[in-house]
Structures are given as structure tokens and as C-alpha cells.
FIMI-355574 format. One line per 4 residues: for each residue x, y, z of N, C-alpha, C. Coordinates in nm, 3 decimals. Layout:
FIMI-355574
X:Y:Z:X:Y:Z:X:Y:Z  ...
***
This chain:
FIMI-355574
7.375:14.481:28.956:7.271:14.391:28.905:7.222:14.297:29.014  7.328:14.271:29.071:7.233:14.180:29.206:7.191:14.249:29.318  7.198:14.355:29.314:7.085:14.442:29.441:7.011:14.473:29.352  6.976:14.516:29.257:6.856:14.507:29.146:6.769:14.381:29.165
6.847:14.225:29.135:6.770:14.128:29.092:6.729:14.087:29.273  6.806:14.137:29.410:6.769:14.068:29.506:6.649:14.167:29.566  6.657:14.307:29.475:6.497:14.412:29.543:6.542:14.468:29.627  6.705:14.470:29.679:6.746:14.567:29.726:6.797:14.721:29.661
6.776:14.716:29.567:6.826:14.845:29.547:6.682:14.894:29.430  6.633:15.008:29.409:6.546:15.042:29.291:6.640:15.124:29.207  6.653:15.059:29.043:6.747:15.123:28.931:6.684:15.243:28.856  6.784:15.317:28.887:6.749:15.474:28.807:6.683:15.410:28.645
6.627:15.489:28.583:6.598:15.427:28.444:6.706:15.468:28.354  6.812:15.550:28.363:6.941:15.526:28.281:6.970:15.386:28.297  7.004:15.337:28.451:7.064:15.185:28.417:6.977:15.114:28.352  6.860:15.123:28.369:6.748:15.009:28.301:6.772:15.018:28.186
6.814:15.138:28.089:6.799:15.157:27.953:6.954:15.074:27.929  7.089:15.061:27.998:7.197:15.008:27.992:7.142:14.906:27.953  7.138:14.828:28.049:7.089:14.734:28.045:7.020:14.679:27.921  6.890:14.720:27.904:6.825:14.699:27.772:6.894:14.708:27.629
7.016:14.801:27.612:7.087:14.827:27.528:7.199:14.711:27.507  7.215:14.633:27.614:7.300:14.512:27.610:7.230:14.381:27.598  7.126:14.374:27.642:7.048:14.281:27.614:6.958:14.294:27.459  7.006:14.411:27.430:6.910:14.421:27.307:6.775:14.351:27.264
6.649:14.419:27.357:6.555:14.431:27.414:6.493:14.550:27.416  6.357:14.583:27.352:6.274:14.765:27.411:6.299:14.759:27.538  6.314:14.902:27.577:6.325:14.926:27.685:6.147:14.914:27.783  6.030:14.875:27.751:5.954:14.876:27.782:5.891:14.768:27.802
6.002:14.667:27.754:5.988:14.498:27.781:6.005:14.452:27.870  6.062:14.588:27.991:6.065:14.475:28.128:5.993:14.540:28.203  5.850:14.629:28.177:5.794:14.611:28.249:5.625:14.564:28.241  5.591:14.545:28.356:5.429:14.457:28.283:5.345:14.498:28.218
5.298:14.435:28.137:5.216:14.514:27.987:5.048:14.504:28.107  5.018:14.608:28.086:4.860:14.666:28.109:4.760:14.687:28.011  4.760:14.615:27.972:4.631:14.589:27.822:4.514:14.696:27.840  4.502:14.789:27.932:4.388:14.887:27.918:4.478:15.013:27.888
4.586:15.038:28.001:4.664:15.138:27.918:4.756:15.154:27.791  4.736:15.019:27.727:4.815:15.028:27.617:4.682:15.072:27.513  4.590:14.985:27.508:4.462:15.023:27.426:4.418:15.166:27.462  4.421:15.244:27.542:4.423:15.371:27.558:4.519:15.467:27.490
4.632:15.420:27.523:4.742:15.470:27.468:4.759:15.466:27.299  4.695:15.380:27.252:4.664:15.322:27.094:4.580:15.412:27.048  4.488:15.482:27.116:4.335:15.549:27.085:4.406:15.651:27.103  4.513:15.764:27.202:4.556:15.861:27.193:4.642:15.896:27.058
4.656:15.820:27.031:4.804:15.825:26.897:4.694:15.814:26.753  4.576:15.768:26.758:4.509:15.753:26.668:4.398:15.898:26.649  4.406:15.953:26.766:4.330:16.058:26.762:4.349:16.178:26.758  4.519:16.174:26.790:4.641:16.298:26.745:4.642:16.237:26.594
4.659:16.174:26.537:4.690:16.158:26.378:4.561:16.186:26.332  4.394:16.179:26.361:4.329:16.246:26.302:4.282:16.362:26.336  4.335:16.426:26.474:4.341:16.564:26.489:4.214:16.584:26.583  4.178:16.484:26.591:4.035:16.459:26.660:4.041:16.529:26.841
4.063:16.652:26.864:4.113:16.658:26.958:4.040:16.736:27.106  3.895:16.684:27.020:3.794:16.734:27.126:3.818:16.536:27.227  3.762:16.478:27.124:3.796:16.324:27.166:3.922:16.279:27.242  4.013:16.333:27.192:4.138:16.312:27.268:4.138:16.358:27.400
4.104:16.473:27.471:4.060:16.560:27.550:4.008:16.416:27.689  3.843:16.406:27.618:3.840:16.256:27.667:3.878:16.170:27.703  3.955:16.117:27.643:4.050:15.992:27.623:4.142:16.033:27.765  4.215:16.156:27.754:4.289:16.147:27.883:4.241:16.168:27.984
4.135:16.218:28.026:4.076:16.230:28.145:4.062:16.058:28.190  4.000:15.936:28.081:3.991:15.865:28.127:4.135:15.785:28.151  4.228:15.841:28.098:4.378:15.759:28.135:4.408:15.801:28.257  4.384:15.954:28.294:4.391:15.977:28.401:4.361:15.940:28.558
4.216:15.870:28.512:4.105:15.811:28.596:4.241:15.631:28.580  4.244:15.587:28.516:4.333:15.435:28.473:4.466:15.494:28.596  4.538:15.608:28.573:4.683:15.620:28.592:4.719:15.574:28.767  4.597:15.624:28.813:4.582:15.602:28.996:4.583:15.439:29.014
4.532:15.328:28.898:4.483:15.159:28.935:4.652:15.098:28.894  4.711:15.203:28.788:4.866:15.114:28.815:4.958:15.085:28.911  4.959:14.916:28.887:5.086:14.879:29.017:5.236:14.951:28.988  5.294:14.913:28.877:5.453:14.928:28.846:5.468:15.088:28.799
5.579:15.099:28.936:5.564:15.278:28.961:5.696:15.299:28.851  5.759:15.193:28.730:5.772:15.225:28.622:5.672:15.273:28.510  5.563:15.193:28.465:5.441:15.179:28.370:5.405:15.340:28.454  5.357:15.359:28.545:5.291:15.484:28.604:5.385:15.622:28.569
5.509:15.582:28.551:5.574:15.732:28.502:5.557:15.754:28.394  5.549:15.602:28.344:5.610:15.648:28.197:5.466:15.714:28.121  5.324:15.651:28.171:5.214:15.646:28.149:5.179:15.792:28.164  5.212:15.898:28.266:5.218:15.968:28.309:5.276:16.098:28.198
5.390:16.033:28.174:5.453:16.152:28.049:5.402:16.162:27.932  5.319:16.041:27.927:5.231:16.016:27.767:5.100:16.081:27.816  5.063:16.116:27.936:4.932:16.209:27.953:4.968:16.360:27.908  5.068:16.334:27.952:5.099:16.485:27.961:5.162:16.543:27.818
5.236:16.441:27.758:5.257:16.495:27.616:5.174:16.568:27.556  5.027:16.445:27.537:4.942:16.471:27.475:4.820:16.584:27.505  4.857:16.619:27.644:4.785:16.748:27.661:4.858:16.885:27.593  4.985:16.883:27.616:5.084:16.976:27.517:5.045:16.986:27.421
5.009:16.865:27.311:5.004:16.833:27.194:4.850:16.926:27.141  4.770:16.905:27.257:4.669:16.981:27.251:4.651:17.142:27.274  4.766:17.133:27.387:4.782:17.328:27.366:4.829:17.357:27.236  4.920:17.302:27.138:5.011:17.350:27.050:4.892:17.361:26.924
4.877:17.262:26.892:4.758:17.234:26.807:4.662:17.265:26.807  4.584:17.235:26.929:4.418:17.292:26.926:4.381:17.377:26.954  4.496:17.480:27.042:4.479:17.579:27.152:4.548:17.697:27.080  4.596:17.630:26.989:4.724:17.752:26.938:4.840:17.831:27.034
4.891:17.739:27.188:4.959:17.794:27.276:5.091:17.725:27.266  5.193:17.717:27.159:5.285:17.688:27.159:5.408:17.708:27.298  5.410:17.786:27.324:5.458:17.867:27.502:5.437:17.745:27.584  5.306:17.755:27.644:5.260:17.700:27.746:5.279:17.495:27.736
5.271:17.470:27.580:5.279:17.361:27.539:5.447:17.315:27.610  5.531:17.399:27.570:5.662:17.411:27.609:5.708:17.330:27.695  5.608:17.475:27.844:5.623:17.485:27.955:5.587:17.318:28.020  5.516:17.248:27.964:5.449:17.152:28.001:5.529:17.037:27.974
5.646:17.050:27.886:5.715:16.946:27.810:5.804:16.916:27.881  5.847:17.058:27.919:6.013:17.063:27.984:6.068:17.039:28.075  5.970:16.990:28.191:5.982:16.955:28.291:6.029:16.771:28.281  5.935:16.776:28.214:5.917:16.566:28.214:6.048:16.503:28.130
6.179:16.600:28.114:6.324:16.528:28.062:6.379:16.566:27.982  6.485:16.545:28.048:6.619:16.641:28.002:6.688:16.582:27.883  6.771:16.656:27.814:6.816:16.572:27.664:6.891:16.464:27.736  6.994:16.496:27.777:7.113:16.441:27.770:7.086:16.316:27.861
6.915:16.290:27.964:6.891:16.157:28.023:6.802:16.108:27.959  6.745:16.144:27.841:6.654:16.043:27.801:6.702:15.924:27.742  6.581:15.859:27.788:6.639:15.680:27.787:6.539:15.616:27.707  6.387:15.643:27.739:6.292:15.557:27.651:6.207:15.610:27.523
6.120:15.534:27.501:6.033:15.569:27.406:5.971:15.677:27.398  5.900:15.698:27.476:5.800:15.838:27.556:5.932:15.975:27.557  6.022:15.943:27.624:6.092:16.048:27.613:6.133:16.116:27.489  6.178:16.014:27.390:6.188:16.038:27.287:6.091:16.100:27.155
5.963:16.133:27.193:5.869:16.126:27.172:5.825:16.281:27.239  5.865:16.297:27.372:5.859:16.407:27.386:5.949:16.490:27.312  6.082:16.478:27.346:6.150:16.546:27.279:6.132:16.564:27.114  6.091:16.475:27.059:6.010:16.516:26.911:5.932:16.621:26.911
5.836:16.611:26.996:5.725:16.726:27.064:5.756:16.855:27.052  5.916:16.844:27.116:5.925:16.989:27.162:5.998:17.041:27.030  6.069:16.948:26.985:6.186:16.997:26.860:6.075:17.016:26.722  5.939:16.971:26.737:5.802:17.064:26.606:5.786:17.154:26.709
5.720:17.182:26.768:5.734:17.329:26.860:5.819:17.421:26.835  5.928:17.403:26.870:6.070:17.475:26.787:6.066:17.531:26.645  6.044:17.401:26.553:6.036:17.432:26.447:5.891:17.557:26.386  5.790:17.530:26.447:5.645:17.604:26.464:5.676:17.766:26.496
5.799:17.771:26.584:5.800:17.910:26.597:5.919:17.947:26.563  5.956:17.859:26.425:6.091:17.889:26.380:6.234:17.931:26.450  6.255:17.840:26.531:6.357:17.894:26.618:6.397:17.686:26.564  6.480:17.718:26.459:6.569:17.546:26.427:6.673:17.568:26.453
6.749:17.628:26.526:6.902:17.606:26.604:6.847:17.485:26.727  6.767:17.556:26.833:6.691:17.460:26.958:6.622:17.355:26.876  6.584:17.338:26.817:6.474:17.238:26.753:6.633:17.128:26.678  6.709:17.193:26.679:6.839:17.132:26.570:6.936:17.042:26.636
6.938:17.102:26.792:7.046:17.048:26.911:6.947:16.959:26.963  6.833:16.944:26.967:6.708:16.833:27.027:6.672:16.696:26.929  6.750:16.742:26.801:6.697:16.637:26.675:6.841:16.572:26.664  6.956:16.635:26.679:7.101:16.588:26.682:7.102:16.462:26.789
7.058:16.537:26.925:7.095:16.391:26.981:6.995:16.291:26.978  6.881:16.308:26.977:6.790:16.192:27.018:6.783:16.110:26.891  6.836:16.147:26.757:6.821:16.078:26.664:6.994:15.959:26.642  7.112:16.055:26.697:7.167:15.973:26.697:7.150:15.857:26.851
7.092:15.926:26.910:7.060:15.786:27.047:6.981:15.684:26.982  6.854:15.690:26.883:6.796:15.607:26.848:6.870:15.513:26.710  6.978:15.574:26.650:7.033:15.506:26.547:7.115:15.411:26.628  7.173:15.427:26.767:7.212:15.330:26.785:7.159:15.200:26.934
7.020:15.198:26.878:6.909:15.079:26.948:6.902:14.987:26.854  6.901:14.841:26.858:6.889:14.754:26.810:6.750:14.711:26.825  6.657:14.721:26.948:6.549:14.703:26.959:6.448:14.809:26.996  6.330:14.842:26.892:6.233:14.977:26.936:6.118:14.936:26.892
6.016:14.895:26.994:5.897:14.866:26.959:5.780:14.950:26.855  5.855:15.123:26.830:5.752:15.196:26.738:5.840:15.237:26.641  5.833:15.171:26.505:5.895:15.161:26.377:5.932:15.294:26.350  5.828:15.386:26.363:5.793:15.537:26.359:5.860:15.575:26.366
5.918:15.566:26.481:6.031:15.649:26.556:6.148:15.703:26.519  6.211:15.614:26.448:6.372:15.671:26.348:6.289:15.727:26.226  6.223:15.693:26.152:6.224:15.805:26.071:6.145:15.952:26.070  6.078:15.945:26.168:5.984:16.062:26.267:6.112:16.137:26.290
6.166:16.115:26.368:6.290:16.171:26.424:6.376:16.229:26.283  6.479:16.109:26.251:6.500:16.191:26.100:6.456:16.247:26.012  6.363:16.248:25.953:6.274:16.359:25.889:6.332:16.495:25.983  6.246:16.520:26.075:6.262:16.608:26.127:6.413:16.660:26.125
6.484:16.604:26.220:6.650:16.636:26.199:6.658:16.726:26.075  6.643:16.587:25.946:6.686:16.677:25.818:6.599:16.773:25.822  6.485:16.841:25.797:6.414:16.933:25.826:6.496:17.053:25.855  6.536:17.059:25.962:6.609:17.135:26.062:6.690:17.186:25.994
6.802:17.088:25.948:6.944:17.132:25.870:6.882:17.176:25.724  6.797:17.149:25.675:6.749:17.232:25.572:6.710:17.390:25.596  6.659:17.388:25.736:6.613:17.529:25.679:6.738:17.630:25.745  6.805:17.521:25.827:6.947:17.628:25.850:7.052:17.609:25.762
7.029:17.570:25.641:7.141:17.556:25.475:7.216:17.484:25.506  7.194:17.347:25.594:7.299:17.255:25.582:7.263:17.116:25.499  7.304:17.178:25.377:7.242:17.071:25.254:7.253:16.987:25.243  7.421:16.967:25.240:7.464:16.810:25.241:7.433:16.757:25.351
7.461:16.758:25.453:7.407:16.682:25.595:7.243:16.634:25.575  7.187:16.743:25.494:7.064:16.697:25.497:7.021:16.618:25.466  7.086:16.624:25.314:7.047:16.496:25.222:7.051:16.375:25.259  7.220:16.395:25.308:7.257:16.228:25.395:7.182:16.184:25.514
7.116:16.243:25.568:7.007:16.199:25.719:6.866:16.170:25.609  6.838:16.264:25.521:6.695:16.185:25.488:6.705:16.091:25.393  6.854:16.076:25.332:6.859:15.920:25.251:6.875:15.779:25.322  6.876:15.827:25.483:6.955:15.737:25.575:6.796:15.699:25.583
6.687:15.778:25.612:6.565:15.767:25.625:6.502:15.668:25.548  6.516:15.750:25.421:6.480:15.653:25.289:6.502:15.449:25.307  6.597:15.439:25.346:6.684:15.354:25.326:6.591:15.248:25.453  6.573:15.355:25.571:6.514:15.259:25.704:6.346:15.236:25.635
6.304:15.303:25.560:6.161:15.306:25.510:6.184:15.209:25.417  6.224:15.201:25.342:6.244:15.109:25.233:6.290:14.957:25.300  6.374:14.961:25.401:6.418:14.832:25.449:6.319:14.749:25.552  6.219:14.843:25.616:6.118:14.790:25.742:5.973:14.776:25.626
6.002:14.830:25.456:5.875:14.794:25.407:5.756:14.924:25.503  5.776:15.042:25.542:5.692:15.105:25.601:5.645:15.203:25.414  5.520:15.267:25.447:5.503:15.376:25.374:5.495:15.507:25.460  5.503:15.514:25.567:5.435:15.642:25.681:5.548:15.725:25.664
5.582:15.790:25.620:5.628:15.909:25.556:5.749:15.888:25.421  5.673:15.810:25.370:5.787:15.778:25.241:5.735:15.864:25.116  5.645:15.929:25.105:5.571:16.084:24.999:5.689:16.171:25.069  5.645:16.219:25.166:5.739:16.356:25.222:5.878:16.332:25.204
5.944:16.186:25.246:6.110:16.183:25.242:6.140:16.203:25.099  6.058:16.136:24.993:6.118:16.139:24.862:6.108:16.274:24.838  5.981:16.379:24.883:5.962:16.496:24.780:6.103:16.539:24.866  6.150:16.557:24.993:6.257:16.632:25.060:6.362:16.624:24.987
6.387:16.443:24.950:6.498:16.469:24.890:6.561:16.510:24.727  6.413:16.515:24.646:6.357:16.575:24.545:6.450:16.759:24.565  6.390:16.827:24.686:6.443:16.964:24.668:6.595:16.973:24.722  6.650:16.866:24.807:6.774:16.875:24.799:6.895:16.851:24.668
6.809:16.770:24.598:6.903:16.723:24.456:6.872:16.868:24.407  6.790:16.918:24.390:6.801:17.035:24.323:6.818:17.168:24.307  6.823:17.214:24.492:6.953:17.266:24.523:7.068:17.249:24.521  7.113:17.104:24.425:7.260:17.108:24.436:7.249:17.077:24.270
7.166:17.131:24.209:7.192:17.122:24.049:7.160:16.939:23.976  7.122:16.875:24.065:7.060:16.756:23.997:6.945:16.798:23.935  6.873:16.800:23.872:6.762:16.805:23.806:6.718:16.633:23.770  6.797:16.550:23.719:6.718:16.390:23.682:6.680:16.342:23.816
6.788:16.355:23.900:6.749:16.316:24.003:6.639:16.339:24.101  6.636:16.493:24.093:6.510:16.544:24.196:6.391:16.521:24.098  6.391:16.502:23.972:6.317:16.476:23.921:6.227:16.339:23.941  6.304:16.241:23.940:6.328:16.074:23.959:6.238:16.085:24.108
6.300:16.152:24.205:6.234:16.163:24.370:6.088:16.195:24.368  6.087:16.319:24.294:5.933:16.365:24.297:5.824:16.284:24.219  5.887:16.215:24.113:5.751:16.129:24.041:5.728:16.021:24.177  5.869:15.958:24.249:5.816:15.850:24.352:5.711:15.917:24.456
5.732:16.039:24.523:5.677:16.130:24.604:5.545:16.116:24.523  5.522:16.186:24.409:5.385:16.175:24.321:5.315:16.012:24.368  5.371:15.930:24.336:5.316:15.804:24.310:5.278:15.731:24.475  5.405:15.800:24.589:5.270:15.726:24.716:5.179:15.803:24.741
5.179:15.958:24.713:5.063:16.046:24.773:4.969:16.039:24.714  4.939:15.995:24.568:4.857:15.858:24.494:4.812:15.822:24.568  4.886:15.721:24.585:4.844:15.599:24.622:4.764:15.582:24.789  4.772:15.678:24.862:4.799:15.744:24.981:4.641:15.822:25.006
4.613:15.855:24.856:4.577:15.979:24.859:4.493:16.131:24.904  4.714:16.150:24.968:4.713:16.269:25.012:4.705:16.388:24.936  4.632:16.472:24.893:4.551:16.478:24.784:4.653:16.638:24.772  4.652:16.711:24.895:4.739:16.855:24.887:4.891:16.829:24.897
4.915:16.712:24.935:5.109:16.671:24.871:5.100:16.645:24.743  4.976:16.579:24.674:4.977:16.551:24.552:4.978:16.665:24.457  4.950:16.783:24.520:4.924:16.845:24.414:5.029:16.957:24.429  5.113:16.956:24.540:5.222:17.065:24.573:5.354:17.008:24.512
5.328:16.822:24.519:5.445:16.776:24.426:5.437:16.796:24.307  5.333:16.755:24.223:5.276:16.798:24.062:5.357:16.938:24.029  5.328:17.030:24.122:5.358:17.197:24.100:5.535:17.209:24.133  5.617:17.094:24.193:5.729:17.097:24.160:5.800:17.033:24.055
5.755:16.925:24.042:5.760:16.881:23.900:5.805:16.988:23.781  5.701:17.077:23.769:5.632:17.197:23.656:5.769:17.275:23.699  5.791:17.303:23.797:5.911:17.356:23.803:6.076:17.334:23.807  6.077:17.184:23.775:6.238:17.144:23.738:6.259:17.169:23.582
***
């Protein structure tokens, strides 16, 4: 720490993330906020959630044009892996090149060193990819660890993130018949949604855990899940969850 704090030494970003984990602090708090690449970065995430991905296209060319004016050759990596996600994001999605999306992922970090946000984020990336070409063993060992790395952060600037991650996880162990595990990761979900007051995937966790009660012979229960599932995609309204929950309903 004091060849760190005297500028003699530059810290791998494992120690930085130590660090941050003891100070309980985002890991993205120590370095200087760039108000054009964050508002960029805001417009990429807004334009993957509406799929908008001729616009997105855009958007990074001009982050790209931004990525050369950053000082902190932290902000510049990390800035860097969020270009590149989101071009993946665009082979997988817009391009229909799940492969090549891959190829593009796998380079920018390894499980067992990821440390920040972005990484974590990739690795989400790659573990729907996985899941997309049905291969959830790889998609299963990518959701195992990064979800228990994030259960144990005290500080994460994108709320998203643990239950993005868990969802998925359980996902995984669902479609490889690991029921009970399942249940217990997307009630763990439930529980972080319900406690941060989020709604951003609280339709999908309830209907999930709707078909787990009833693979295990609950019927009140999965019943009980799916009217809540019914009532945010309401409220929400997500109009084809609404009506795929309705049609499970009909069937308990």
C-alpha cells in the first residue's frame, strides 16, 4: 500500500478490488468519474434494453472516438471492455453470430480474475450466450462463481447486478434438474428485489418460482407466485409474460 500511495508501484486490479472489498467501497470509486463516458455509457445500456441496435452501433463508434481523450489508463480499460461487450452484444443479437460474439468476449477476462463491474457483466454476456446455444453446464460454472463473488460485495453501484446474475444462475440449474438449488438462488433473488424495493425482474422471478413449487407438487404455492408474476407484468405491462403467466395459471 505504500508503493501504491507513494506512485511507486502501479496495482494489478485484483489488489485494487482487495482493497475495495475492505474498505467496502465500488470498485469504480477510485477512479475519476468522466461525465461524458458515463452519459455514454448510460445511452449504451438504454439502447441494449430497447434493442435499438442500429443506434447503439453509433453510440460506440462515438465512445470509441471519447476512448483515445481518457487520462486514467484504469477508466480507459475498463471503458474499453464496455465497447467491446456491447459490440458482442450486437453480434449475438442483431447479427445472429453467437460464435464470433464469444470470440470477442473471451479474451477481455478470465473467471477466476474478475474483479469489477464490467467484468461481471461480461461474464453475464457470455453465460446468455451459453444458455442461447444451450450448452448450461459452461453457462452453469460462469453463473456459480461470479454470482457467489457478487453475494459477497457490500458495495455495487448497479442494483441489477445480483439479481441479473441470479436469475440467470437459477435458470441454469433449472434446465439442468437442479430444483432445489434452484428454488433457493431465485428466492435469495426474490428477497434482494423485495429488500432494494427494485421491480426489474420481479414478473420473471415470481413466475420462476411459480414453476419450481410445482415441480415439487406445491400447487397453492406456485399458484400464490404466479397471480404476483400476473400482477407486475400488469402493472409493467409486459403484455406476452402476461399472457404466458395467465396460460399457467389455467394449468395448475
Amino acid at each position: 500500500i505504500f508503493r501504491v500511495e507513494k506512485g511507486k508501484q502501479l496495482p494489478r486490479l485484483e489488489i485494487l478490488d482487495d482493497i475495495c472489498m475492505k474498505l467496502e467501497i465500488p470498485f469504480q470509486s477510485l477512479f475519476p468519474m468522466n461525465e461524458e463516458v458515463e452519459k455514454l455509457k448510460k445511452l449504451c445500456r438504454k439502447l441494449t434494453y430497447d434493442e435499438d441496435y442500429s443506434s447503439l452501433e453509433t453510440t460506440l463508434e462515438k465512445c470509441n472516438e471519447l476512448l483515445d481523450k481518457v487520462d486514467s489508463i484504469y477508466t480507459s480499460i475498463e471503458f474499453k471492455k464496455f465497447i467491446l461487450m456491447h459490440r458482442a452484444i450486437i453480434l449475438h443479437k442483431h447479427e445472429n453470430d453467437p460464435i464470433r460474439a464469444l470470440q470477442t468476449l473471451e479474451p477481455l477476462v478470465k473467471l477466476k480474475n474478475a474483479v469489477s463491474e464490467i467484468d461481471f457483466g461480461i461474464l453475464n454476456s457470455m453465460g446468455l450466450i451459453y444458455i442461447s446455444l444451450k450448452d448450461y453446464e459452461n453457462a452453469h460454472k460462469i453463473y456459480k462463481v461470479i454470482f457467489n463473488k457478487i453475494k459477497n460485495r457490500n458495495a455495487i453501484d448497479d442494483s441489477t447486478l445480483y439479481p441479473r446474475v441470479g436469475y440467470n444462475y437459477a435458470l441454469t440449474m433449472f434446465k439442468l434438474k437442479k430444483f432445489e438449488v434452484s428454488l433457493e438462488t431465485i428466492q435469495e433473488v426474490l428477497l434482494y428485489l423485495q429488500t432494494h424495493h427494485l421491480i426489474y425482474l420481479l414478473g420473471e422471478t415470481h413466475y420462476m418460482i411459480a414453476i419450481l413449487f410445482k415441480k415439487k407438487g406445491l400447487l397453492k404455492d406456485s399458484e400464490k407466485e404466479i397471480n404476483n408474476a400476473i400482477l407486475v407484468f400488469s402493472l409493467t405491462k409486459n403484455h406476452e409474460s402476461l399472457e404466458k403467466s395467465k396460460d399457467f395459471l389455467l394449468s395448475l
